[in-house]
NUKEMAR-164739 format. One record per atom (N, C-alpha, C): residue number from 1; residue in one letter; x, y, z; atom name. Coordinates in nm, 3 decimals. Layout:
N
(rec NUM A (X Y Z) CA),
...
This chain:
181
(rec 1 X (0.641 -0.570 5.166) N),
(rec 1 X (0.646 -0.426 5.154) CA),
(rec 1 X (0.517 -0.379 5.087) C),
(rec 2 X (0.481 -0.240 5.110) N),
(rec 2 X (0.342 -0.198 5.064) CA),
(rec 2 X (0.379 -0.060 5.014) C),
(rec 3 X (0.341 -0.099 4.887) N),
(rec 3 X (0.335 0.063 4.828) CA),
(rec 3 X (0.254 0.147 4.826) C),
(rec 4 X (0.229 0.241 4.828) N),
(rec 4 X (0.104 0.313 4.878) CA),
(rec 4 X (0.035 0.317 4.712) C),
(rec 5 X (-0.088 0.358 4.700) N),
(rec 5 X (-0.157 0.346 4.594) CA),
(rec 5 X (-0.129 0.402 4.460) C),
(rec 6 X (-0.084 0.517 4.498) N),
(rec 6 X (-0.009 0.608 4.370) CA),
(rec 6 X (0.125 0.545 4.338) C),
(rec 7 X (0.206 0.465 4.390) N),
(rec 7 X (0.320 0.376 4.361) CA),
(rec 7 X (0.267 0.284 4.314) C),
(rec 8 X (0.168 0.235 4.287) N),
(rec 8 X (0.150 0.082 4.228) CA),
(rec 8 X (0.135 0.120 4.109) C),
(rec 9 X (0.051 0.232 4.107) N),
(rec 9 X (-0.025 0.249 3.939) CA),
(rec 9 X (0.127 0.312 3.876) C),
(rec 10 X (0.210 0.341 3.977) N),
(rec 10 X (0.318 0.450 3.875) CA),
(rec 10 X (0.431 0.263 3.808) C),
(rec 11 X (0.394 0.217 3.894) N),
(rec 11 X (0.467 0.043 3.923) CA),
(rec 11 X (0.401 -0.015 3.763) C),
(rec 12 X (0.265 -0.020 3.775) N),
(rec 12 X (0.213 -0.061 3.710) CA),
(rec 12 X (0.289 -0.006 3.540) C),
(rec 13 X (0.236 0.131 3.542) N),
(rec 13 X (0.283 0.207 3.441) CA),
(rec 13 X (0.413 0.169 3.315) C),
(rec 14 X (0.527 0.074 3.407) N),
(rec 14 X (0.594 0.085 3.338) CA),
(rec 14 X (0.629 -0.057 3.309) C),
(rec 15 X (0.523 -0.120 3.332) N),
(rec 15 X (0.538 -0.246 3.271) CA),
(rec 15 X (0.514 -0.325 3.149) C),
(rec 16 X (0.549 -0.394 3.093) N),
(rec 16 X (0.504 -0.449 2.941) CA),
(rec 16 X (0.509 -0.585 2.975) C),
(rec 17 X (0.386 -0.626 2.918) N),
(rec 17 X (0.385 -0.777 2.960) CA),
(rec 17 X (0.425 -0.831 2.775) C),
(rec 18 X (0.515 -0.968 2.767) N),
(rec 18 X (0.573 -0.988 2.689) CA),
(rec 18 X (0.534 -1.165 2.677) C),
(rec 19 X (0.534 -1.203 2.544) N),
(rec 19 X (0.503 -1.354 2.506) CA),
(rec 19 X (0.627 -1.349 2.469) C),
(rec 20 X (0.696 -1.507 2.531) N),
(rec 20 X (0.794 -1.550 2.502) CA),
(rec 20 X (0.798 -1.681 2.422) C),
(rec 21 X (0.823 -1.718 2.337) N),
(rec 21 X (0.854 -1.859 2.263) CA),
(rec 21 X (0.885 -1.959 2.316) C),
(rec 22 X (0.904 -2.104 2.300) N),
(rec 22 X (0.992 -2.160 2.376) CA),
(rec 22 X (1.129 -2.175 2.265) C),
(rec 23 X (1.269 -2.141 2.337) N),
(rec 23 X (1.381 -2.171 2.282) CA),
(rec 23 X (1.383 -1.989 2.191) C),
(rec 24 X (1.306 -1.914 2.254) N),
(rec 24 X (1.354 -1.770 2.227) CA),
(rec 24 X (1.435 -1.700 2.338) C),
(rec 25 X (1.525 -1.597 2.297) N),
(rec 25 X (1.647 -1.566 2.355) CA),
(rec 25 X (1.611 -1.419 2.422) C),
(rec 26 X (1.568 -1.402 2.583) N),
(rec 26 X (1.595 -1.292 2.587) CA),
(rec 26 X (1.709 -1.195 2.617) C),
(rec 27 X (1.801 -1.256 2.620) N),
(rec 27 X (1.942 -1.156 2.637) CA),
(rec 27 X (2.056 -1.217 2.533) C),
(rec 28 X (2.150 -1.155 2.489) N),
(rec 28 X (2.248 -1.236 2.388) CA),
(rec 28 X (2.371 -1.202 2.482) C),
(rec 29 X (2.444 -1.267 2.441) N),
(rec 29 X (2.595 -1.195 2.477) CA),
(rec 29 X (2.637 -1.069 2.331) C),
(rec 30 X (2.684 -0.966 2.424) N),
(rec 30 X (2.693 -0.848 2.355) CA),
(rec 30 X (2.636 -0.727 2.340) C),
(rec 31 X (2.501 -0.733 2.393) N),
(rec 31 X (2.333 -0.711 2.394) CA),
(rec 31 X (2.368 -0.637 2.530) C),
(rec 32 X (2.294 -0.498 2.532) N),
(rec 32 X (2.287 -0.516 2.665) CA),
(rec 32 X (2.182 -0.488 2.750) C),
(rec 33 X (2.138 -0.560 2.876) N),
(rec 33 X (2.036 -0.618 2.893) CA),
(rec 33 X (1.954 -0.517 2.913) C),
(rec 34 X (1.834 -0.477 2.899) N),
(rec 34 X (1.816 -0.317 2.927) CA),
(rec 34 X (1.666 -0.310 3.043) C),
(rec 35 X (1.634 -0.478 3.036) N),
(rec 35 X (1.504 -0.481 3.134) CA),
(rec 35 X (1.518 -0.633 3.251) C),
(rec 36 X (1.430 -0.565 3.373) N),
(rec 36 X (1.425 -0.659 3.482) CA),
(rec 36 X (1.345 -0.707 3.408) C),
(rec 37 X (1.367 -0.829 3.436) N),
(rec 37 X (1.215 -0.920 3.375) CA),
(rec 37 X (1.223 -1.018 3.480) C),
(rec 38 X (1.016 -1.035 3.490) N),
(rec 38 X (0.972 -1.095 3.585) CA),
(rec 38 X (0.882 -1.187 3.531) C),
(rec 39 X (0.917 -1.325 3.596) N),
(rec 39 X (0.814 -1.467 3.544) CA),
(rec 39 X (0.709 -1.455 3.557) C),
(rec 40 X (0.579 -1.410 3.446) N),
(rec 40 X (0.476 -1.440 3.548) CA),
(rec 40 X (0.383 -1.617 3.542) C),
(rec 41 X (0.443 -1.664 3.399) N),
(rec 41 X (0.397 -1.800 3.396) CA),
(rec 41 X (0.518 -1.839 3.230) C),
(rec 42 X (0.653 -1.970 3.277) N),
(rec 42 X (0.708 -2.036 3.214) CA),
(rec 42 X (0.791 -2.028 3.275) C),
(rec 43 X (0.951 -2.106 3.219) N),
(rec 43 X (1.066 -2.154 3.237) CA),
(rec 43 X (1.144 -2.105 3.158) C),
(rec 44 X (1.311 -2.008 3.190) N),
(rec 44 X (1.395 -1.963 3.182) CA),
(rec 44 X (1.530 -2.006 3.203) C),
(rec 45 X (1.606 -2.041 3.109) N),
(rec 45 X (1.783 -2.024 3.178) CA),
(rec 45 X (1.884 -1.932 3.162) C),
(rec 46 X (1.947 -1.908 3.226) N),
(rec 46 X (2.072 -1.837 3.173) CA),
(rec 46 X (2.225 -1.894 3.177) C),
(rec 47 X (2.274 -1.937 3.076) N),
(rec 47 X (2.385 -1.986 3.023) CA),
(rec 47 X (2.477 -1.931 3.004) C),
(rec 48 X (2.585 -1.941 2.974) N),
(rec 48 X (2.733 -1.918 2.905) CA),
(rec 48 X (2.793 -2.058 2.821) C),
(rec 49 X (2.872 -2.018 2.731) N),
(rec 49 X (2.887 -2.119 2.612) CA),
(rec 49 X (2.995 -2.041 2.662) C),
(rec 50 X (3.110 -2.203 2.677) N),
(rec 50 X (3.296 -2.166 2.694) CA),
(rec 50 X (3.328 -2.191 2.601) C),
(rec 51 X (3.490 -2.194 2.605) N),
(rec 51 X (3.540 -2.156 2.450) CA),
(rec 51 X (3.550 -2.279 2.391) C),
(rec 52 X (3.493 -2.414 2.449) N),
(rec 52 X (3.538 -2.553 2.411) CA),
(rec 52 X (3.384 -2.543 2.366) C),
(rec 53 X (3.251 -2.495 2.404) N),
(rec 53 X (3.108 -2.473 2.287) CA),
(rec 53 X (3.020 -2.558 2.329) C),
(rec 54 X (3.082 -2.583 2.521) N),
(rec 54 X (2.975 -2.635 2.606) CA),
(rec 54 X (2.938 -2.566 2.699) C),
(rec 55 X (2.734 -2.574 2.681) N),
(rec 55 X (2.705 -2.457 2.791) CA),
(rec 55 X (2.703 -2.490 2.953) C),
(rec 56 X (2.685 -2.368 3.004) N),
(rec 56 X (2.693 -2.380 3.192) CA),
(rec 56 X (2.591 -2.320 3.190) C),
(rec 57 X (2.456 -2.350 3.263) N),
(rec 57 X (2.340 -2.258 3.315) CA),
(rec 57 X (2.412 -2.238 3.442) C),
(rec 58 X (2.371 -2.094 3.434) N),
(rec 58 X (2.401 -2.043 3.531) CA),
(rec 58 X (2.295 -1.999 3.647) C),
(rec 59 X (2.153 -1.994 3.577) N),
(rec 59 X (2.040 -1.986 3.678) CA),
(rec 59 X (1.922 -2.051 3.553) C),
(rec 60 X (1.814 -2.103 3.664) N),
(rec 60 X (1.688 -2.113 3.623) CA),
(rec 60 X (1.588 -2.040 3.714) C),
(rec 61 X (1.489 -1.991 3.634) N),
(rec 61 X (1.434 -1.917 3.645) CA),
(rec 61 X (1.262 -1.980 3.580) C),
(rec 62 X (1.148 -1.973 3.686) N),
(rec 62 X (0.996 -2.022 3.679) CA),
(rec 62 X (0.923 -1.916 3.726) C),
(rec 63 X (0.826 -1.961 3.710) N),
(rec 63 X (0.687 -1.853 3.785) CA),
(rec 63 X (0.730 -1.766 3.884) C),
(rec 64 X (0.673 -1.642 3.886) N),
(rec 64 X (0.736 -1.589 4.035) CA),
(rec 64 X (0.888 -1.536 4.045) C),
(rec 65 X (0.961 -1.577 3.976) N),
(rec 65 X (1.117 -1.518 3.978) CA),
(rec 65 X (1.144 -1.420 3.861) C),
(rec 66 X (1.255 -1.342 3.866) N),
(rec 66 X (1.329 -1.268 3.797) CA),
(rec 66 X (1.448 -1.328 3.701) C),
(rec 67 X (1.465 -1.270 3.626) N),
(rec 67 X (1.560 -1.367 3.536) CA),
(rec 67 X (1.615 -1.264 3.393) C),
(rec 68 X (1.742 -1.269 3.425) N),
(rec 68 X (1.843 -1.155 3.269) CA),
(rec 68 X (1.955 -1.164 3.312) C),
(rec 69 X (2.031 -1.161 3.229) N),
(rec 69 X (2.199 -1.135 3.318) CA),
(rec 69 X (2.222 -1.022 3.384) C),
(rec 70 X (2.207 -1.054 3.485) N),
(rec 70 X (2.191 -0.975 3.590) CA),
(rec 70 X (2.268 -0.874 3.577) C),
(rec 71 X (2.414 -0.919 3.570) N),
(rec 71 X (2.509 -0.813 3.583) CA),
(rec 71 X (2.531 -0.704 3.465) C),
(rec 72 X (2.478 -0.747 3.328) N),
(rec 72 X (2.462 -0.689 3.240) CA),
(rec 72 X (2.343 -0.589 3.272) C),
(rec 73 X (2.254 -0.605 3.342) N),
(rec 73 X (2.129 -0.540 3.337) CA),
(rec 73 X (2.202 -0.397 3.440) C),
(rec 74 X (2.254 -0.444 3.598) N),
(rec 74 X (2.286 -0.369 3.659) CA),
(rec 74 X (2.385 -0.287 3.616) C),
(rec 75 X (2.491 -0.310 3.516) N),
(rec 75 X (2.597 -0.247 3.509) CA),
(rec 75 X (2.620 -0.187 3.402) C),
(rec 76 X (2.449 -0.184 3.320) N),
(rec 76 X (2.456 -0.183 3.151) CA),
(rec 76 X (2.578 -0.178 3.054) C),
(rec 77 X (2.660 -0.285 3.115) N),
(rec 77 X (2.740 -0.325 3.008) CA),
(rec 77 X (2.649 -0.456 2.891) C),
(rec 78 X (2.737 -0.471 2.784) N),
(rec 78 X (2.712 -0.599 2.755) CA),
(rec 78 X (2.705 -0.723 2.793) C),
(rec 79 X (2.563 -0.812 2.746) N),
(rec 79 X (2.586 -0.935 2.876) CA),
(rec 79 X (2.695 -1.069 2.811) C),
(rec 80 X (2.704 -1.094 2.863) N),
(rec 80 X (2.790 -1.235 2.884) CA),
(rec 80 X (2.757 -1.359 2.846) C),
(rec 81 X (2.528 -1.347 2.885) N),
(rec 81 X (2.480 -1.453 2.945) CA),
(rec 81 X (2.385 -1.476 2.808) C),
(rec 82 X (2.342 -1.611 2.766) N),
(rec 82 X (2.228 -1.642 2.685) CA),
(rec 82 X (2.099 -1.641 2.791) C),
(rec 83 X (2.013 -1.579 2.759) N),
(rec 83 X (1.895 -1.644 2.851) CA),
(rec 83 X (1.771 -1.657 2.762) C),
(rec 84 X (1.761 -1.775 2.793) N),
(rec 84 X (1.648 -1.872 2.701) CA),
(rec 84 X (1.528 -1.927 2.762) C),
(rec 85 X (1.382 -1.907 2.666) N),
(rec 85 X (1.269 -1.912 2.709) CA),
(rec 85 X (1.281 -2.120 2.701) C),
(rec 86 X (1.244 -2.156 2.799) N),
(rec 86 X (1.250 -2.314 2.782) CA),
(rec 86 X (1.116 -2.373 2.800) C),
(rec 87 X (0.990 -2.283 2.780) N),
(rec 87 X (0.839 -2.272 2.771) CA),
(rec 87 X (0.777 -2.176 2.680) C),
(rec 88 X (0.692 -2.192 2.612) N),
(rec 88 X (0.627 -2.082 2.592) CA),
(rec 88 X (0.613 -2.017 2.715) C),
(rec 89 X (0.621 -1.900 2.747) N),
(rec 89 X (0.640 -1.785 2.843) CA),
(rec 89 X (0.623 -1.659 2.866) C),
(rec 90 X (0.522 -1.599 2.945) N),
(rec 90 X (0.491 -1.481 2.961) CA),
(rec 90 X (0.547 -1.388 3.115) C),
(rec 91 X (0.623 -1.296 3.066) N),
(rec 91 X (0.684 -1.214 3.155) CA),
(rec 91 X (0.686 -1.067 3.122) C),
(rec 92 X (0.666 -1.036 3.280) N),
(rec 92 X (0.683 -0.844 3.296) CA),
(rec 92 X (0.819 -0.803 3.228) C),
(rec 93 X (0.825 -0.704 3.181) N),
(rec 93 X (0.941 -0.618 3.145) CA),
(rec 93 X (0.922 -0.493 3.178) C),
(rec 94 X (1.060 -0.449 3.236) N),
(rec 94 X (1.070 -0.352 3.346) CA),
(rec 94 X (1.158 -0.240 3.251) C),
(rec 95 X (1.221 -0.139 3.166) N),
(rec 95 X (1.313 -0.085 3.113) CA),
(rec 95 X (1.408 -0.041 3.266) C),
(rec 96 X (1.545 -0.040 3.253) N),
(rec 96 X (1.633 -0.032 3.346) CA),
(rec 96 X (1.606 0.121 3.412) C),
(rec 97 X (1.618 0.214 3.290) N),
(rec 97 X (1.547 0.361 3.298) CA),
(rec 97 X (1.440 0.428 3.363) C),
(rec 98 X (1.332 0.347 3.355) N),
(rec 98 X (1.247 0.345 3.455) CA),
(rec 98 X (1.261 0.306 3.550) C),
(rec 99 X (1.300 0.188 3.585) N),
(rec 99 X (1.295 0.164 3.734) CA),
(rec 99 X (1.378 0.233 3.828) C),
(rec 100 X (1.516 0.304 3.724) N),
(rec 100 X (1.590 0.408 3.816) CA),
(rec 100 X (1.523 0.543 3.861) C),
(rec 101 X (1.425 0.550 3.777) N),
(rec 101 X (1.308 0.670 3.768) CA),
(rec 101 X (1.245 0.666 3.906) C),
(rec 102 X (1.163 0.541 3.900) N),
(rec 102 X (1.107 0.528 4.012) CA),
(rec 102 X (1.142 0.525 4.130) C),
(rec 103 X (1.277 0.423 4.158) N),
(rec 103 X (1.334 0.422 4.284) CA),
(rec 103 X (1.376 0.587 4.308) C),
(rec 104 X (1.435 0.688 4.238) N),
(rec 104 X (1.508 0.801 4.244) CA),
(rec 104 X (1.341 0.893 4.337) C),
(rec 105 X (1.233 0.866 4.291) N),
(rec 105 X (1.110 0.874 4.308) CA),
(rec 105 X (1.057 0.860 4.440) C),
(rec 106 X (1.039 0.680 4.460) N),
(rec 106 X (0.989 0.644 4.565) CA),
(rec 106 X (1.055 0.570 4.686) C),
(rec 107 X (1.108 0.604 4.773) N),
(rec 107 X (1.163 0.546 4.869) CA),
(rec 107 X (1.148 0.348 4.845) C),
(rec 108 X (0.990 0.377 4.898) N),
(rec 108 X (0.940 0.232 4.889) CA),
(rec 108 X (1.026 0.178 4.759) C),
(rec 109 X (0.974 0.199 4.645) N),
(rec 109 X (1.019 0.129 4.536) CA),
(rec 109 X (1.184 0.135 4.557) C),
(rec 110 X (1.251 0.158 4.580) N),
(rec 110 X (1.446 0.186 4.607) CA),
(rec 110 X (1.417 0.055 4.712) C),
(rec 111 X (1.352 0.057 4.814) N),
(rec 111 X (1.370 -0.021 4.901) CA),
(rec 111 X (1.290 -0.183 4.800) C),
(rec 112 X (1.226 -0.168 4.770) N),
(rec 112 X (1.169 -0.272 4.677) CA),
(rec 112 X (1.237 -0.392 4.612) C),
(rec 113 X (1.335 -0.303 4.511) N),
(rec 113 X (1.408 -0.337 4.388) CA),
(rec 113 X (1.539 -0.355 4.495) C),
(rec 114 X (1.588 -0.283 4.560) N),
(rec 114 X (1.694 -0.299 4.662) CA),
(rec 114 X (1.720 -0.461 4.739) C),
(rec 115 X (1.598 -0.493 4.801) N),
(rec 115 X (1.545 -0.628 4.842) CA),
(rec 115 X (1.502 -0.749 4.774) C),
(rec 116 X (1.478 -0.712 4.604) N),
(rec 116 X (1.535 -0.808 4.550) CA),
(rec 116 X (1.648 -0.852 4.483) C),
(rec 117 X (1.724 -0.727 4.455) N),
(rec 117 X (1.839 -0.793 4.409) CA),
(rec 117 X (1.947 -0.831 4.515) C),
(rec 118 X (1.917 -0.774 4.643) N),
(rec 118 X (2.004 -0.847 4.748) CA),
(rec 118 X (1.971 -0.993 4.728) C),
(rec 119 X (1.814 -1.070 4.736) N),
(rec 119 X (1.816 -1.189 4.771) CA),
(rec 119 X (1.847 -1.267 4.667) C),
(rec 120 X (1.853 -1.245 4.516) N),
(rec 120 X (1.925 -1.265 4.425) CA),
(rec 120 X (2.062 -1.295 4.410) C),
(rec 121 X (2.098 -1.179 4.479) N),
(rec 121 X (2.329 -1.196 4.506) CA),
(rec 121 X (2.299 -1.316 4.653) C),
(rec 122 X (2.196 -1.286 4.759) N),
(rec 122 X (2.203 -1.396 4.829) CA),
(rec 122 X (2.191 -1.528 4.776) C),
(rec 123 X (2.105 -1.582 4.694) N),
(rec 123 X (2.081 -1.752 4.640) CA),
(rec 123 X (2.211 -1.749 4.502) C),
(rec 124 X (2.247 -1.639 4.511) N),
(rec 124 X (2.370 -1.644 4.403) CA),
(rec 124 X (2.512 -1.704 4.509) C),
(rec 125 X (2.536 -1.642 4.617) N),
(rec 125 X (2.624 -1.696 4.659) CA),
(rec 125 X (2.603 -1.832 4.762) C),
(rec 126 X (2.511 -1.862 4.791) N),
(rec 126 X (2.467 -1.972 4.863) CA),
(rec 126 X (2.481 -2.105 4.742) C),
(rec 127 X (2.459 -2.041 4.594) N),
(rec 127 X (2.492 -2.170 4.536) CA),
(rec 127 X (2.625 -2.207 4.540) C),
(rec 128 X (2.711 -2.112 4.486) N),
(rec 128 X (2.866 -2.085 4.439) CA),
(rec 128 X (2.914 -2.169 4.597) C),
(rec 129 X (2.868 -2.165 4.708) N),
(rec 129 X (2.967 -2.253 4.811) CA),
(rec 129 X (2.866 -2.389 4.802) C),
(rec 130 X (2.745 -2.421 4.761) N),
(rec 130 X (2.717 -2.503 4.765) CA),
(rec 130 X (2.778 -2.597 4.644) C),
(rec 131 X (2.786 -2.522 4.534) N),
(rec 131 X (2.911 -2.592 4.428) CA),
(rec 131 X (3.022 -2.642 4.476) C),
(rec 132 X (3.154 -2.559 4.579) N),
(rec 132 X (3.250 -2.641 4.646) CA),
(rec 132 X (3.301 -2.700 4.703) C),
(rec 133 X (3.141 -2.715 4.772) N),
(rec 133 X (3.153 -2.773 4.930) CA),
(rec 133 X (3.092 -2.907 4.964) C),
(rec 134 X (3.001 -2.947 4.831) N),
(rec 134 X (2.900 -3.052 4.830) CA),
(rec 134 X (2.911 -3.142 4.695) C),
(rec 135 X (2.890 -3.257 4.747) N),
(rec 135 X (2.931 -3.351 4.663) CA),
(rec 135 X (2.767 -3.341 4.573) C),
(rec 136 X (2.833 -3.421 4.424) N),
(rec 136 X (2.700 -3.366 4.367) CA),
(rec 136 X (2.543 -3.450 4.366) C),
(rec 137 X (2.588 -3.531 4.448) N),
(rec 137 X (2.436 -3.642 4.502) CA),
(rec 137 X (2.402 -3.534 4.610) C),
(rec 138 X (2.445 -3.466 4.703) N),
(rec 138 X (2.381 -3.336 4.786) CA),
(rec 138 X (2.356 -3.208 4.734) C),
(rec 139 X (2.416 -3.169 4.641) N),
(rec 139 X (2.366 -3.061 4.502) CA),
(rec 139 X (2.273 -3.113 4.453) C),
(rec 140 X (2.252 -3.209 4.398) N),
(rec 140 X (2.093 -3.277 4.349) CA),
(rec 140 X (1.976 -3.277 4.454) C),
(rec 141 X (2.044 -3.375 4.571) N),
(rec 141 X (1.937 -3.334 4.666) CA),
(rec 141 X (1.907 -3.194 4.754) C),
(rec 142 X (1.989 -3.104 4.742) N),
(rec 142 X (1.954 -2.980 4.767) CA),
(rec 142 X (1.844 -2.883 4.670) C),
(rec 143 X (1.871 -2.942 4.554) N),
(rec 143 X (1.844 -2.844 4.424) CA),
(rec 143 X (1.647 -2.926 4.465) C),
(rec 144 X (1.648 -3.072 4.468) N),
(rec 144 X (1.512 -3.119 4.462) CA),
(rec 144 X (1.454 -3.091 4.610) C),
(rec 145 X (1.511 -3.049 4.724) N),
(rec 145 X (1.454 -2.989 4.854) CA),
(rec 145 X (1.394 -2.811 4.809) C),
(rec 146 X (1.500 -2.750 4.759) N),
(rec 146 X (1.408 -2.581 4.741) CA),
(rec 146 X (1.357 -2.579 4.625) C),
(rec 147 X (1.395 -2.692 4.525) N),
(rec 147 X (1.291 -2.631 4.391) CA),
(rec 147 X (1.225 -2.738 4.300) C),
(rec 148 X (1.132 -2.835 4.418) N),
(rec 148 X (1.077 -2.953 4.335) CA),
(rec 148 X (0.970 -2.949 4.229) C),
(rec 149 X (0.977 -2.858 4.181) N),
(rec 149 X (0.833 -2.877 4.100) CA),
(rec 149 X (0.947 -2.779 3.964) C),
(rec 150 X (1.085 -2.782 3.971) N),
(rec 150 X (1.121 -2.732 3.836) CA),
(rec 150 X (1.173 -2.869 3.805) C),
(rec 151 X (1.188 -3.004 3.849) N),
(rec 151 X (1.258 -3.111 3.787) CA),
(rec 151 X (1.138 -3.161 3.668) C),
(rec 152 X (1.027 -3.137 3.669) N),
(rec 152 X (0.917 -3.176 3.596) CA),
(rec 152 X (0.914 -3.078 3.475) C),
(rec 153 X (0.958 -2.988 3.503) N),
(rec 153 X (0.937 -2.902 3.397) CA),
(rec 153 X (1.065 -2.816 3.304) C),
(rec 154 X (1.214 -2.916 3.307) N),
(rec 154 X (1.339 -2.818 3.310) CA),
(rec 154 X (1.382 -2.948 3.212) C),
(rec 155 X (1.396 -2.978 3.098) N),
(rec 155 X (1.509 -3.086 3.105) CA),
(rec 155 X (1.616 -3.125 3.164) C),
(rec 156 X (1.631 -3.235 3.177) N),
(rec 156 X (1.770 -3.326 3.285) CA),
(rec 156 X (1.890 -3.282 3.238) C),
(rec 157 X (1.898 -3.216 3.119) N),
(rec 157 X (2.082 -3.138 3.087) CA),
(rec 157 X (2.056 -3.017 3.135) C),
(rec 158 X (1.906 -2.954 3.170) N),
(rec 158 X (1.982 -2.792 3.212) CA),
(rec 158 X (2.011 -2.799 3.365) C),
(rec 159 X (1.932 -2.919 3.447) N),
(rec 159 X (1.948 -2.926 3.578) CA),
(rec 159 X (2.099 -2.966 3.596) C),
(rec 160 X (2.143 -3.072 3.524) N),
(rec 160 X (2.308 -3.072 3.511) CA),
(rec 160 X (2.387 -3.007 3.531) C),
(rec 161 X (2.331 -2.911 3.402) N),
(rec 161 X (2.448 -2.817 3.365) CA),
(rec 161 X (2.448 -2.714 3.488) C),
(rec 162 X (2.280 -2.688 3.565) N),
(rec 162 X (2.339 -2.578 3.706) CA),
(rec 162 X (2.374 -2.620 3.745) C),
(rec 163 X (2.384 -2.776 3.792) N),
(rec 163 X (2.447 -2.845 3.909) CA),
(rec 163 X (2.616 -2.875 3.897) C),
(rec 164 X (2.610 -2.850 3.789) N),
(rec 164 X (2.805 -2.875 3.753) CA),
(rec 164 X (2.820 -3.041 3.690) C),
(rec 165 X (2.723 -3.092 3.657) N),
(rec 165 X (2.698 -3.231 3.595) CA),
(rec 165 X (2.687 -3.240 3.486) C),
(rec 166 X (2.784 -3.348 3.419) N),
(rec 166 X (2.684 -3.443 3.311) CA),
(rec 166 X (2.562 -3.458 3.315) C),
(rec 167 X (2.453 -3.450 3.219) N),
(rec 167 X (2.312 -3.518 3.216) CA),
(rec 167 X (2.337 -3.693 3.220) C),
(rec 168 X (2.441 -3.768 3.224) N),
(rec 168 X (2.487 -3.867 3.255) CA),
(rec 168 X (2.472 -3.941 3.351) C),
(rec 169 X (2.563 -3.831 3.403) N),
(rec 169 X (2.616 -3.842 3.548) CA),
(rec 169 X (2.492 -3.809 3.630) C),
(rec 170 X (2.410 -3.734 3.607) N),
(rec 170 X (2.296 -3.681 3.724) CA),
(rec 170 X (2.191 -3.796 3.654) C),
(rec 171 X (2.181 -3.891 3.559) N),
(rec 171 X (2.090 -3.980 3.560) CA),
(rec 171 X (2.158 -4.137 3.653) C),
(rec 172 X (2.315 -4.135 3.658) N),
(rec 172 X (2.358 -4.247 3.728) CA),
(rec 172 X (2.308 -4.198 3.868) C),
(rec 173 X (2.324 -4.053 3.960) N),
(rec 173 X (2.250 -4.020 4.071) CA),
(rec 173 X (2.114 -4.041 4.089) C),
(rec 174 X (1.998 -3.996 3.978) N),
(rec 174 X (1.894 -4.040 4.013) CA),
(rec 174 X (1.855 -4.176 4.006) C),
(rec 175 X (1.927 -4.305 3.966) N),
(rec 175 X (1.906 -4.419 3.981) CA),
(rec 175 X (1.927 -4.476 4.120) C),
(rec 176 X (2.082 -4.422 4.161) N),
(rec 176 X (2.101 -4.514 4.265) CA),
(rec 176 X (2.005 -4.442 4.410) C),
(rec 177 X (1.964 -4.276 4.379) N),
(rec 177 X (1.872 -4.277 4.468) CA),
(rec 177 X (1.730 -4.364 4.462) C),
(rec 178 X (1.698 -4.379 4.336) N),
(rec 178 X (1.558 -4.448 4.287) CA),
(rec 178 X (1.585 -4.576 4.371) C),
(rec 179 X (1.673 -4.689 4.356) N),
(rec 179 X (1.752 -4.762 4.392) CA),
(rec 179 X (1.735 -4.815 4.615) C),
(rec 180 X (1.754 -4.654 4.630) N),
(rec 180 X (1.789 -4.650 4.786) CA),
(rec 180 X (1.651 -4.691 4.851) C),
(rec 181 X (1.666 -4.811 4.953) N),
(rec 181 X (1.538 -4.818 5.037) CA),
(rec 181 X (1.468 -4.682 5.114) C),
């Protein structure tokens, strides 16, 4: 998509570029999320801690992607979700306010922000059946077919924990693949 010139700078306008820590928190549960934020260089998760005080990532998030509890952001309720810098990390921040500004504004931009959070609810539900439908040696090898260059840079419990695994259990998988002629 192409925004015409006066949309970029208004695009531009409302951005804040932000240093992230590693193991700093940008969303809490309770909090509510109030900006899109966009990767422009580190590693992100977003978690939930159940009532037994073990977490589930629920997404990872690198260079190039978007990343907040989503549903907190869209629905400005309170979020649900921890999301944690797992790099030192620098990302855009978008205020929710503005970007309703803009889209209300610019066609383009409505169509913009529109097209990413569709493909967002899309790789959101493409995981959720790939969770019930696939055993988790094909969840591993699915996860290392679309996103090989985050196994180098994610520790082996957060890849787990998206995959629905033990860090255990997904090191007995990467053996017996290591293993396979």
């Amino acid at each position: 998509m192409t925004l015409l010139p006066e949309e970029e700078q208004e695009l531009i306008s409302i951005i804040r570029t932000t240093r992230m820590k590693k193991r700093q928190f940008l969303d809490q549960p309770g909090f509510v999320s109030g900006y899109r934020n966009y990767v422009v260089r580190g590693a992100f998760r977003s978690f939930f801690v159940d009532n037994d005080g073990k977490d589930h990532t629920v997404q990872i998030a690198i260079d190039d992607w978007f990343v907040s509890d989503f549903y907190s952001y869209i629905t400005q309720t309170p979020a649900t979700l921890f999301v944690e810098a797992l790099e030192d990390s620098v990302i855009f921040q978008m205020k929710y306010d503005d970007i309703e500004g803009l889209c209300a504004r610019s066609h383009n931009m409505s169509e913009y922000f529109r097209i990413t959070t569709e493909r967002a609810f899309a790789y959101s539900r493409k995981r959720a059946l790939s969770n019930i439908s696939k055993t988790a040696e094909e969840r591993y090898l699915e996860f290392l077919e679309q996103y090989p260059g985050i196994v180098q840079r994610v520790p082996q419990k957060v890849v787990a924990s998206y995959l629905g695994m033990s860090a255990e259990f997904l090191s007995k998988i990467r053996a017996q693949l290591a293993g396979k002629p």
